[in-house]
N, C-alpha and C positions, 0 to 999 in steps of 0.2 A: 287554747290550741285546738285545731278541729281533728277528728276523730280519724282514724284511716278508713279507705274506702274498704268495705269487704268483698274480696276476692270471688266468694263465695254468692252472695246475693243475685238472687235476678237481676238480668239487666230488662228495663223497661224505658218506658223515655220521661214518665214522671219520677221513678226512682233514680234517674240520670240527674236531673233537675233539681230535685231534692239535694242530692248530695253534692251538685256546683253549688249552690246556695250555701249550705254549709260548710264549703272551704274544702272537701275533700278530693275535688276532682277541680281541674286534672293530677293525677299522680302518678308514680313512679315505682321503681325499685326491682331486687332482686327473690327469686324464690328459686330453691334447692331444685336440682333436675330430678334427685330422685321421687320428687311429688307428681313428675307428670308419667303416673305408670303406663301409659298408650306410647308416650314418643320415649323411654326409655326401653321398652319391651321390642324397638324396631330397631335398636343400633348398641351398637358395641359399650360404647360406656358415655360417661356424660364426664366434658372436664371441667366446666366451669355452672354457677349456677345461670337461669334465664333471665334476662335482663329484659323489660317490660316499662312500658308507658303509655298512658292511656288519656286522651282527654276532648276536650270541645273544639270542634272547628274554631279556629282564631276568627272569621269571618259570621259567625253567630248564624239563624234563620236569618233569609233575605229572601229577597225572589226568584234567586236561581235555587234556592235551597228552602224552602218554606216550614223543612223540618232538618233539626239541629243534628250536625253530623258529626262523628265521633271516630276520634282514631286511636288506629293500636297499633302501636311499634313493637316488638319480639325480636331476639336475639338468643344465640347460645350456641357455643361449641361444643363438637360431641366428636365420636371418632362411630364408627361404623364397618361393617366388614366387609374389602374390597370385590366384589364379585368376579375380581381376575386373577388374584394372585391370591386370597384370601388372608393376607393381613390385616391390620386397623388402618383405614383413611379418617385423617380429619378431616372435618368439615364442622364446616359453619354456616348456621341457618338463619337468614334473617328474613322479617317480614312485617308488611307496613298495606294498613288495610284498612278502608273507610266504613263506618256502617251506619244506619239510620233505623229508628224505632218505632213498631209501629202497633197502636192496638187492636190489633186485629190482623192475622194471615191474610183476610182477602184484603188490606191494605197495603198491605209489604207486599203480595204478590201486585197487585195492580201497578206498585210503583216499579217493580222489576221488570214488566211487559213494559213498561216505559222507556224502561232505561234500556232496554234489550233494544226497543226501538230507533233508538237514538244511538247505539253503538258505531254504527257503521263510521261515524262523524268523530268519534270519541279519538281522541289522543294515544295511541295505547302505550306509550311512556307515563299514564296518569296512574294512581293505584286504583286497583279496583273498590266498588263499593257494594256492602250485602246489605239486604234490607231483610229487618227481622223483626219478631211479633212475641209477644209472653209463650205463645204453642212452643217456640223453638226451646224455650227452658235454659239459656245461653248463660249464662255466668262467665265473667272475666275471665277465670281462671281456667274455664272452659276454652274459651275463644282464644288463648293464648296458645294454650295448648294444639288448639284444631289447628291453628294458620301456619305453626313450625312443623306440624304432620303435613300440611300441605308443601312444604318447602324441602322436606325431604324426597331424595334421588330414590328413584325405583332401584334401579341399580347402581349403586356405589362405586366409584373406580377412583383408584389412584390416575394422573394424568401422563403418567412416564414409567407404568410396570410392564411386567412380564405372565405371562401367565405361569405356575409351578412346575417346574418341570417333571413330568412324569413318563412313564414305558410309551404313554402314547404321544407324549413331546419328539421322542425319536421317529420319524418314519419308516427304519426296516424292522423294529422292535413291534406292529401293531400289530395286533391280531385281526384280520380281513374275513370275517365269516364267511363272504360270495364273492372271494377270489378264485373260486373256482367254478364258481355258476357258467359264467359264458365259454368257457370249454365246457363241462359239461353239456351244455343246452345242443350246442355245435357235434358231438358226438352223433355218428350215424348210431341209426335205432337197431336195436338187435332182440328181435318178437316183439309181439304183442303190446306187452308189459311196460316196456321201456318208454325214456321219455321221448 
């Protein structure tokens, strides 16, 4: 039986290769939310663990692809606090993202002014793809973690609340600081002084 991939390891494109070889990729599975301390730290609780799979383009290197591409699916419900009403909204984050390896930065950047070139053309129902290099220091567990941070709402809302009612929920309860400015202003002047 072949060994699990680790989570932890660099990703590179011969340590990819390495470990298809040996049976461990593509793989699967679940990991506890409270390990990802960055996307725990931005939402309310976590209810389920993240469910993750990771593996080889089914289609291998070809000549639209001449370098092996690799996907990662991410999933996990979480609750988060409503920015209207300030309860917990659930929500669920998923995310499915292509990426390719490359030894060297000014590899991965050149193949990205590629792709960036080519966008105009691109499907945008396709998922996106990042090209990355040993500088980037990327580990799975890492990568999984960044792409449900990217999938998270800046601000969080229930689709059918209210905002809480408060003194200034009422309109004759508000306090108006420069409800009386424009009278004020409008007063004829008396000496000098005045406004």
């Amino acid at each position: 039986m072949a060994a699990k991939f680790d989570l932890d390891s660099l990703l590179t494109a011969s340590a990819l290769e390495r470990a298809l070889a040996a049976g461990q990729l593509p793989a699967s599975g679940e990991i506890p939310a409270a390990e990802f301390t960055r996307l725990i730290a931005s939402c309310h609780r976590a209810q389920d663990p993240v469910q993750w799979a990771f593996g080889p383009d089914a289609s291998g290197p070809g000549p639209g692809h001449p370098r092996r591409r690799w996907w990662l699916a991410a999933r996990v419900r979480l609750a988060c606090i409503c920015e209207r009403c300030l309860e917990p909204v659930a929500l669920v984050l998923e995310s499915r993202r292509g990426f390719e390896f490359f030894e060297s930065a000014a590899l991965a950047d050149a193949r990205t002014e590629q792709m960036t070139a080519e966008d105009e053309a691109r499907d945008p129902d396709l998922p996106v793809v990042d090209f990355l290099a040993p500088e980037d220091a990327a580990s799975l567990r890492g990568l999984i973690e960044d792409e449900l941070l990217l999938e998270l709402p800046m601000a969080p809302k229930h689709a059918d609340c209210q905002a809480p009612l408060t003194v200034e929920s009422n309109p004759g309860d508000r306090i108006r600081p420069f409800a009386g400015l424009a009278e004020l202003l409008h007063k004829p002047s008396k000496g000098k002084n005045a406004l």
